[in-house]
BAKE-364140 format. One line per field, with one value per residue (C-alpha): x, y, z; residue in one letter. Coordinates in nm, 4 decimals. Layout:
u: X_... $
v: Y_... $
w: Z_... $
residu: A_... $
//
This chain:
u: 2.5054_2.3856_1.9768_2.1368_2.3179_2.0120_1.8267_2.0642_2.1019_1.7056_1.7205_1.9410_1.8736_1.5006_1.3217_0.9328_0.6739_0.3652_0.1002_0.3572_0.4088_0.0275_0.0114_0.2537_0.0667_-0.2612_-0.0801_0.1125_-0.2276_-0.3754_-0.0892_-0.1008_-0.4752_-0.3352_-0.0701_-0.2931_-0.5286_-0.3320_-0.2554_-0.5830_-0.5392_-0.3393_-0.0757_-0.0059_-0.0140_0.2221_0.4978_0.4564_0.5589_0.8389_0.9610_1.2777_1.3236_1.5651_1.5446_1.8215_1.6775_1.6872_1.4430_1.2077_1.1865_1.0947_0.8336_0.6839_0.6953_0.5645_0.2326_0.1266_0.2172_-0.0266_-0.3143_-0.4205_-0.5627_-0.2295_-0.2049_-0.1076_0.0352_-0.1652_0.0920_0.3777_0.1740_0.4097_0.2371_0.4644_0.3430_0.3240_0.7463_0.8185_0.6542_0.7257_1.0634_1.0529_0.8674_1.1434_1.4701_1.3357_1.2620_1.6523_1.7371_1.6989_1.6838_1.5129_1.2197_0.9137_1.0285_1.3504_1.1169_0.8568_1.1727_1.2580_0.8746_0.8812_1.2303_1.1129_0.8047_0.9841_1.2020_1.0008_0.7178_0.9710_1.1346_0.8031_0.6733_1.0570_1.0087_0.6560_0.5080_0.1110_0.2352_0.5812_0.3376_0.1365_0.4991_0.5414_0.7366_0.5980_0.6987_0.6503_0.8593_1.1637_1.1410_1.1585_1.5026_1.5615_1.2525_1.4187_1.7584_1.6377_1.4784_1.7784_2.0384_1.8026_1.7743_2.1096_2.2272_2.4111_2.5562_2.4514_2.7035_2.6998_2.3037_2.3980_2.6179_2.2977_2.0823_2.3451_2.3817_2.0025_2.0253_2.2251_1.9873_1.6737_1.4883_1.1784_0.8881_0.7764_0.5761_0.1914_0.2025_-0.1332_-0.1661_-0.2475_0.1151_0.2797_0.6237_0.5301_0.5113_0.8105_1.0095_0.8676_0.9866_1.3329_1.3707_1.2702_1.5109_1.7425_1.7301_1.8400_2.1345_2.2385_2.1996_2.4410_2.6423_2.7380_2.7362_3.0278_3.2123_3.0745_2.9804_2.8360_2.7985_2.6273_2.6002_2.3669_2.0220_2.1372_2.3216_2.1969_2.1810_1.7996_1.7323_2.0072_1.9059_1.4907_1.4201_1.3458_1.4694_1.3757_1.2969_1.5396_1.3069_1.0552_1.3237_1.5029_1.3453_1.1067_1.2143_0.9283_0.6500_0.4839_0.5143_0.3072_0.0179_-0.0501_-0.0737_-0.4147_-0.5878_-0.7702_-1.1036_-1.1700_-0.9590_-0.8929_-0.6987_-0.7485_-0.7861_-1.1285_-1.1952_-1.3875_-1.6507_-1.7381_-1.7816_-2.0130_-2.1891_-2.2084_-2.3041_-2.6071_-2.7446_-2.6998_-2.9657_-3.2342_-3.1747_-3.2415_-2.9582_-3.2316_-3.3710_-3.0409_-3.0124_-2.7321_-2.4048_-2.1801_-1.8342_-1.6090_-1.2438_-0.9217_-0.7532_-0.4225_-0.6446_-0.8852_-0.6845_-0.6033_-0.9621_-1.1659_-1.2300_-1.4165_-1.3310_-1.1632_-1.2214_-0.9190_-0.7425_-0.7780_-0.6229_-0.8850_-1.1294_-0.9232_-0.8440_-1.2176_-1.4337_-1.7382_-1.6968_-1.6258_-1.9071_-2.1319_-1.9819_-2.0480_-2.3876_-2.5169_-2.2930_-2.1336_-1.9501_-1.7475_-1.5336_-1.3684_-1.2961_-0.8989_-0.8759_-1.1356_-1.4157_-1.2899_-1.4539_-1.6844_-1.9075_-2.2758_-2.4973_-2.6317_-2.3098_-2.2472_-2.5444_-2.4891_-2.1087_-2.2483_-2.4285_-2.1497_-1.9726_-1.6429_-1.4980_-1.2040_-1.2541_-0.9887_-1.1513_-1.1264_-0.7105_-0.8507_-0.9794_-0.6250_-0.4314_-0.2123_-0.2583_-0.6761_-0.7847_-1.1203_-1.4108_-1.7878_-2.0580_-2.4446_-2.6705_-2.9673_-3.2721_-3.6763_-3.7391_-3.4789_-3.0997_-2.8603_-2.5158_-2.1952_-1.8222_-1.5957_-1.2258_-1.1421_-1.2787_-1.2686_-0.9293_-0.7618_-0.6104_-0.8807_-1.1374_-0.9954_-1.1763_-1.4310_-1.4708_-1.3968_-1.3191_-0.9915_-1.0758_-1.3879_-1.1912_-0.9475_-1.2157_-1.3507_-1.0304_-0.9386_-1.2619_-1.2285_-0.8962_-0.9567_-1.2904_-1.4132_-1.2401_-0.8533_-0.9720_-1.0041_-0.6615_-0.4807_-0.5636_-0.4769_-0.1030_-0.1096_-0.1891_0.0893_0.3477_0.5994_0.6227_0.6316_0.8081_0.9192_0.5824_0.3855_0.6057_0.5759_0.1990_0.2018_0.4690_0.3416_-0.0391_-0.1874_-0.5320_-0.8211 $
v: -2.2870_-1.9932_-1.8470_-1.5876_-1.7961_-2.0166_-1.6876_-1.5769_-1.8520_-1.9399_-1.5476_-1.6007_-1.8870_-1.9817_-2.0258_-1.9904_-2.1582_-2.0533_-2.0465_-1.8310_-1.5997_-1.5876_-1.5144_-1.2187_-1.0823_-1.0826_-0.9368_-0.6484_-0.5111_-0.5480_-0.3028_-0.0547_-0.0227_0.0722_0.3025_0.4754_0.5173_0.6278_0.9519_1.0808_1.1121_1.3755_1.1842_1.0814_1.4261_1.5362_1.2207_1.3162_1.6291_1.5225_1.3858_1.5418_1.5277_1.2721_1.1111_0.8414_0.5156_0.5044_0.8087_0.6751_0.3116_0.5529_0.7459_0.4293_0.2420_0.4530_0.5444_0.1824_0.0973_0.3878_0.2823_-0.0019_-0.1624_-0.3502_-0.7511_-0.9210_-1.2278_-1.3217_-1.6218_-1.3340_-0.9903_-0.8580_-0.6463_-0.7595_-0.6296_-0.3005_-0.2868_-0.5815_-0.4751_-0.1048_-0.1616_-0.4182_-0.2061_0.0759_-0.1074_-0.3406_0.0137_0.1236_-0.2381_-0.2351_-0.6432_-0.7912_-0.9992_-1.1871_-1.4356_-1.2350_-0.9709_-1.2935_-1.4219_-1.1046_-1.0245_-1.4055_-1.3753_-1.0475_-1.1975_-1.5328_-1.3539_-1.0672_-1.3134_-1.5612_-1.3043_-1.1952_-1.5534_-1.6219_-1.3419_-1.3980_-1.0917_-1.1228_-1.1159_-0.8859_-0.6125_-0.5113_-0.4552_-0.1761_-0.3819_-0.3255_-0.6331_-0.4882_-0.1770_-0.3789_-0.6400_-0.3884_-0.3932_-0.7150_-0.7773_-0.5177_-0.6239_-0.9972_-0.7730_-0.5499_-0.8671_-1.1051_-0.8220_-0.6861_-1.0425_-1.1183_-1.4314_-1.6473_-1.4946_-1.1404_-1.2088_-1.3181_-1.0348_-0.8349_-0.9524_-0.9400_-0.5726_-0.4912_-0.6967_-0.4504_-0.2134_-0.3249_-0.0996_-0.2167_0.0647_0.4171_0.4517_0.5228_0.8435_0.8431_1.1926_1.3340_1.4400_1.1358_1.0469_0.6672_0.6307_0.8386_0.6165_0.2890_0.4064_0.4944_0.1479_-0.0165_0.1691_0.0873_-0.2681_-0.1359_0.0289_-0.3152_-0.4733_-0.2393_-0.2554_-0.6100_-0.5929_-0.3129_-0.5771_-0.4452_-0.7895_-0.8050_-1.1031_-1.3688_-1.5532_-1.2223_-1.4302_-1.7733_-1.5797_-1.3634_-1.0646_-1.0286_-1.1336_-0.9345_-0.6142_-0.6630_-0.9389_-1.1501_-1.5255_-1.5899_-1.9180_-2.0872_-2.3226_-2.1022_-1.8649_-2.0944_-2.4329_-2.5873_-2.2278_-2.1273_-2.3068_-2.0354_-1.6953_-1.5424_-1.8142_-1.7520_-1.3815_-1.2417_-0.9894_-0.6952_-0.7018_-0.3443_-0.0560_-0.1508_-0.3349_-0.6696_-0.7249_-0.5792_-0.7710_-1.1137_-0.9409_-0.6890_-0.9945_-1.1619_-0.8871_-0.7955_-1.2163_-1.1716_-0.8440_-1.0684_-1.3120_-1.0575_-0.8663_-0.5273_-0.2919_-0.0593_-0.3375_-0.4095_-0.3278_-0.4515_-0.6472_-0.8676_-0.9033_-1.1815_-1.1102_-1.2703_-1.1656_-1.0145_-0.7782_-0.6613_-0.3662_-0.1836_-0.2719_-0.1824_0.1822_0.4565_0.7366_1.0468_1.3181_1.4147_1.0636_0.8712_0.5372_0.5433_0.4693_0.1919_0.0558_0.0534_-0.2350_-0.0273_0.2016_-0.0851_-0.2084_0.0664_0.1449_-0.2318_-0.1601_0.1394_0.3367_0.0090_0.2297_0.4015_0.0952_0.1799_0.5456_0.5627_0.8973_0.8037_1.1029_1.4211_1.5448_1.4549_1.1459_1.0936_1.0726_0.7114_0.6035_0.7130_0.5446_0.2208_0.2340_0.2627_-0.0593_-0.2425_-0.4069_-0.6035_-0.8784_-1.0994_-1.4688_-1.7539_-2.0166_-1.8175_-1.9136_-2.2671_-2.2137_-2.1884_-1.8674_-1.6878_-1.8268_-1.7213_-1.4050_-1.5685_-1.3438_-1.4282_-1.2611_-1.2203_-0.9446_-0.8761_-0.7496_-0.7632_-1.0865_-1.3028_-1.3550_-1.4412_-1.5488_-1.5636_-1.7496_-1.5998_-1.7886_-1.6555_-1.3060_-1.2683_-1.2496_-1.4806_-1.8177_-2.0219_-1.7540_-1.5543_-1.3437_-1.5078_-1.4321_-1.0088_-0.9679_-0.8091_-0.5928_-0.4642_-0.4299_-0.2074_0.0027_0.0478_0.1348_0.3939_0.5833_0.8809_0.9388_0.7603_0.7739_0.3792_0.4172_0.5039_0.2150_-0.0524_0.0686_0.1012_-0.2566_-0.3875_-0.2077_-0.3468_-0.6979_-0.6252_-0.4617_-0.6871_-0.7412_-0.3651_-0.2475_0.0703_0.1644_0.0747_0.2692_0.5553_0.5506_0.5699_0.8291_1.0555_1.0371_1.3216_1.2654_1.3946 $
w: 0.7134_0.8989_0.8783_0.6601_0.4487_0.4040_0.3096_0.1225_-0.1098_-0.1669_-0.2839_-0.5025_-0.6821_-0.6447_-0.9677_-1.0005_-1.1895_-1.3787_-1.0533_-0.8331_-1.1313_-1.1509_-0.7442_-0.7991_-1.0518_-0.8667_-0.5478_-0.7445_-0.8924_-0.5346_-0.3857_-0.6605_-0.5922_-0.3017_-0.3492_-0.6056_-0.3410_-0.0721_-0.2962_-0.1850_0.1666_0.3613_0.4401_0.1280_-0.0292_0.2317_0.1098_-0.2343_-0.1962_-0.0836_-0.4040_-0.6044_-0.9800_-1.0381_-0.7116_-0.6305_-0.6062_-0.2401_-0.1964_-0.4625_-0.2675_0.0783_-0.0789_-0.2718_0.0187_0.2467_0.0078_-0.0078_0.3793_0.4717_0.2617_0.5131_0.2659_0.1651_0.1606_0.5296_0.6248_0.9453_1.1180_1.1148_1.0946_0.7792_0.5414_0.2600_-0.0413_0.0519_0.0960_-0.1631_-0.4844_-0.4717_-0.4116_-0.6871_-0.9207_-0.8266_-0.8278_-1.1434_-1.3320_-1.3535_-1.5018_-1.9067_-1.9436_-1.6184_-1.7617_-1.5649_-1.3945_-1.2262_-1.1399_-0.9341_-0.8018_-0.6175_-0.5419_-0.3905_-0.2266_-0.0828_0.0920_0.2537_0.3862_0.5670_0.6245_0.8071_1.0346_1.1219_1.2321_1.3891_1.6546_1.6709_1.4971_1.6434_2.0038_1.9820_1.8000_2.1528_2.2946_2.0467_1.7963_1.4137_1.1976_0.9397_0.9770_1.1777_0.8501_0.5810_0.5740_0.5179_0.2557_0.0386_0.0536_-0.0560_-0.3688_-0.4572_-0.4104_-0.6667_-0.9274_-0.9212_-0.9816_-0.6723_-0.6139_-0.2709_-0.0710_-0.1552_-0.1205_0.2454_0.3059_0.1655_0.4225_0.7069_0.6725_0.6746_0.9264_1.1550_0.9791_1.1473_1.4153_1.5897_1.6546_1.5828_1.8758_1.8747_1.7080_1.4672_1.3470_1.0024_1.0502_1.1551_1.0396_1.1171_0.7247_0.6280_0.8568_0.7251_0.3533_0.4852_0.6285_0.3366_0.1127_0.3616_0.2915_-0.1004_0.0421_0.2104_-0.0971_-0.3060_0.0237_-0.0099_-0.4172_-0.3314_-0.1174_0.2380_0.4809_0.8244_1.0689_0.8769_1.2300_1.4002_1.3518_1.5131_1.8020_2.1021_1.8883_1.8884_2.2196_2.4098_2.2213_2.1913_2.3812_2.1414_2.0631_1.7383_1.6519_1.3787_1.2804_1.1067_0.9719_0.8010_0.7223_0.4621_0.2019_-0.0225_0.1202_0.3440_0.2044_-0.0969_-0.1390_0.2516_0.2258_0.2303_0.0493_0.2514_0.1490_0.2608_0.4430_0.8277_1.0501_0.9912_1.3890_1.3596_1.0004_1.1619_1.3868_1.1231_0.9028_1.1692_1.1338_0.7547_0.7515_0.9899_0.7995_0.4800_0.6260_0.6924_1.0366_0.9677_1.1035_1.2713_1.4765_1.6442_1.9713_2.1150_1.9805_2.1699_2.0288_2.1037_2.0090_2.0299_2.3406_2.1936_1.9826_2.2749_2.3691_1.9912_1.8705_2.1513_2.1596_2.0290_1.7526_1.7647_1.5152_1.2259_1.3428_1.0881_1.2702_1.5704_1.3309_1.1534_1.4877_1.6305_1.5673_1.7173_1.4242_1.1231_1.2369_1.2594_0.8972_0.8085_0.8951_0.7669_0.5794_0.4228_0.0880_0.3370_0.3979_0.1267_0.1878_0.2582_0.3848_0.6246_0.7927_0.7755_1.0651_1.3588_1.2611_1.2220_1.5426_1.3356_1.3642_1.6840_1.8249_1.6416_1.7930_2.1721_2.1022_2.0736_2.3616_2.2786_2.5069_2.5157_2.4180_2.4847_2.2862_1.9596_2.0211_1.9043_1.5811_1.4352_1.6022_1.4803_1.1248_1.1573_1.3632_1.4706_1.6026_1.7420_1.7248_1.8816_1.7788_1.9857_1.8140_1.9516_1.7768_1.9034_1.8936_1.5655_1.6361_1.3828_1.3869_1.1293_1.1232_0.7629_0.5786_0.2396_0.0965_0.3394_0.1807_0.2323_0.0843_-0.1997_-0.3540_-0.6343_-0.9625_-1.0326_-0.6796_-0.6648_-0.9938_-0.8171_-0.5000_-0.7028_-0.7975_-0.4730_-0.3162_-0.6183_-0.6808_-0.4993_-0.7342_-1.0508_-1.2627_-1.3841_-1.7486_-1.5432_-1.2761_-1.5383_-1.7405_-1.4330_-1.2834_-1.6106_-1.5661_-1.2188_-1.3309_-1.6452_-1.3542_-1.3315_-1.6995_-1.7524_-1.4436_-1.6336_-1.7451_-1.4361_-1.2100_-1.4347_-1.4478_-1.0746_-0.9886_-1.2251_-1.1186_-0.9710_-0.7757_-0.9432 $
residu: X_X_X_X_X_X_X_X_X_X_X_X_X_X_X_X_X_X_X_X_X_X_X_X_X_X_X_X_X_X_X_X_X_X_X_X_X_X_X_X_X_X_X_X_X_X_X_X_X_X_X_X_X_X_X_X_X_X_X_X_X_X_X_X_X_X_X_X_X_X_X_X_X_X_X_X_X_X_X_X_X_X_X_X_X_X_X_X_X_X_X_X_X_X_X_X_X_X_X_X_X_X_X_X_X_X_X_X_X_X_X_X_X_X_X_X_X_X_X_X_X_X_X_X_X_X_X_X_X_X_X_X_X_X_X_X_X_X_X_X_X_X_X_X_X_X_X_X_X_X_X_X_X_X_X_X_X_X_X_X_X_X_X_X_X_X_X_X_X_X_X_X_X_X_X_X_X_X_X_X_X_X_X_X_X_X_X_X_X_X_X_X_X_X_X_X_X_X_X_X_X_X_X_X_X_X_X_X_X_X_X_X_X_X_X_X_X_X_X_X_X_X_X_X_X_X_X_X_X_X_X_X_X_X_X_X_X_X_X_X_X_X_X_X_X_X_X_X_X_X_X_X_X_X_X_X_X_X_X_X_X_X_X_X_X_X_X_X_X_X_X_X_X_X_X_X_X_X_X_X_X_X_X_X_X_X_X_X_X_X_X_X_X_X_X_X_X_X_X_X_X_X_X_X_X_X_X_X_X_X_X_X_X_X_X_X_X_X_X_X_X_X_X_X_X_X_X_X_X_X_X_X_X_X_X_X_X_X_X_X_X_X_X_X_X_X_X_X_X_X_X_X_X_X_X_X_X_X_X_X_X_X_X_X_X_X_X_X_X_X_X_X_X_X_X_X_X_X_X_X_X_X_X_X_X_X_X_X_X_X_X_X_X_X_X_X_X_X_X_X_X_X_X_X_X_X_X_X_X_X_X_X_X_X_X_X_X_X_X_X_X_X_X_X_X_X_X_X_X_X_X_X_X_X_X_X $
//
């Protein structure tokens, strides 16, 4: 049986229980905190107006997918570097709202499906180091993650399932380049490719097939480069995907995420942020280059990139972490002068402490009275450190407030938590929101 076929038929006919139906829950309110929140930035005004009345399904997928993708403040998996949930639960929440009788535990079963499957082509071409080559896992995945979704709710049998997958597969395309403008198209295109994955799906329910041998051959690595490896694609199904997914615990790149918690750690135990007067960052080597850099005014991923300015932001202007649009303009001369105390520098023994499955940082801040020094190997959200108590609630709220007011917070993480219950209702209380 081919990787496909194997795909195909966990898809299909995987059944969950009670604690993965609780996981999905938790992760679909996550991701419509942020889709909600991504309404309030440019970008996101510019993709919904884009919407039609009476949008085919396809369109609606695109635009849903592309909202939550931009937010940066989606759920990761860090041993593949997917962003799952931002692809997987809209398109569920989509797809699931056309269907009059789909209950719970079909609408888990695609959420679930929909993460193995992008989370194991991610790890199987090695997503953390095939990213700083220009590839985006997430985006070249989408197709596929989509089409497991649309096969398991339109009731597709293993094979057409298969077929499903097969034809996203010839579907897939690797980058968008580096293009991080207000008006980038880098989010546009991730939406189309995960509604392309839906279009697979009704592909093969229509009779259409593809090459269910195209993952086990030399397709990948004759076109890309890449020789995926069969093993983590296809063995041991169910056992690595949603319960390994972390939650963002603020809006960034999660490269940065480790050193800013050094940092946040170190403040915690007393060090004033005034007093500092110098920082040395130790990062992972594959991160070095997209994390170390300053800030550029208007470009809103610069400053998600730069672990200077998380954190300076970390630091002194700590709300602003959870500002999604990000500065509008030029930033503070505080920050500014935090930021140049900063250096960042690559360090090989942070591989050790469990790479690529923890993105490990170190950290020493100088100050007059003496030296404090940090190791961070998980962040708040990650597996090993979900959030306690309220977290993700208060998260929510965080993420929201410049578009909802406390009372609409609350309500609204209720309909997330309630989403795939109520996929009808919670997609309607999303596409018809309109930013305060």
């Amino acid at each position: 049986m081919s990787a496909l076929e194997q795909l195909g038929k966990f898809a299909a006919t995987y059944r969950p229980d009670e604690v993965m139906c609780e996981w999905a829950r938790l992760h679909a309110a996550d991701t419509m905190g942020a889709w909600l929140a991504a309404t309030g930035t440019r970008e996101g005004r510019a993709l919904i107006a884009l919407r039609k009345p009476a949008a085919p399904v396809a369109d609606r997928i695109a635009i849903n997918c592309a909202l939550t993708r931009l937010s940066e403040v989606d759920d990761i998996h860090l041993g593949s570097m997917i962003t799952p949930g931002a692809i997987v639960i809209p398109a569920a929440l989509t797809i699931g709202s056309t269907l009059d009788d789909v209950e719970l535990e079909e609408m888990t079963a695609a959420v679930v499906a929909g993460y193995e499957v992008m989370i194991r082509f991610g790890a199987a071409i090695d997503g953390p180091s095939v990213l700083y080559r220009g590839i985006w896992p997430t985006y070249f995945a989408a197709p596929l993650g989509v089409a497991a979704v649309a096969a398991r709710l339109l009731r597709l049998d293993q094979k057409q399932t298969a077929h499903a997958l097969a034809n996203a597969f010839i579907m897939l395309t690797p980058g968008t380049g580096h293009h991080a403008a207000p008006t980038t198209a880098r989010w546009l295109a991730v939406g189309q490719a995960a509604a392309r994955g839906w279009q697979a799906a009704v592909a093969a329910q229509d009779g259409f097939t593809s090459d269910l041998k195209l993952a086990d051959g030399d397709f990948l690595k004759n076109v890309y480069g890449i020789t995926p490896n069969l093993t983590l694609l296809r063995d041991g199904l169910g056992g690595i995907a949603l319960i390994q997914t972390s939650f963002k615990p603020w809006c960034a790149a999660r490269q940065t995420m480790a050193a800013t918690q050094a940092l946040k750690e170190i403040i915690e135990e007393g060090v004033v942020a005034e007093s500092i007067t110098g920082i040395e960052a130790a990062v992972l080597p594959p991160h070095l280059k997209m994390i170390d850099h300053g800030v550029t005014a208007g470009d809103r991923f610069s400053h998600l990139t730069s672990v200077q300015y998380q954190m300076a932001v970390a630091a002194l202007t700590p709300d602003a972490a959870y500002d999604i649009g990000g500065p509008q303009g030029a930033i503070a001369p505080a920050l500014q002068s935090f930021m140049a105390r900063v250096k960042v520098r690559p360090d090989e023994s942070l591989l050790a402490e469990g790479y690529p499955k923890a993105w490990a940082a170190h950290v020493a801040v100088i100050t007059a009275s003496g030296r404090h020094e940090r190791r961070v190997t998980q962040v708040s959200g990650d597996p090993d450190a979900h959030f306690a108590g309220g977290g993700l609630k208060e998260k929510f709220a965080r993420v929201t407030a410049a578009v909802l007011n406390g009372d609409l917070a609350d309500r609204m993480f209720v309909r997330g938590l309630d989403a795939l219950t109520q996929p009808r209702e919670a997609l309607a209380a999303i596409e018809s929101f309109e930013p305060r």
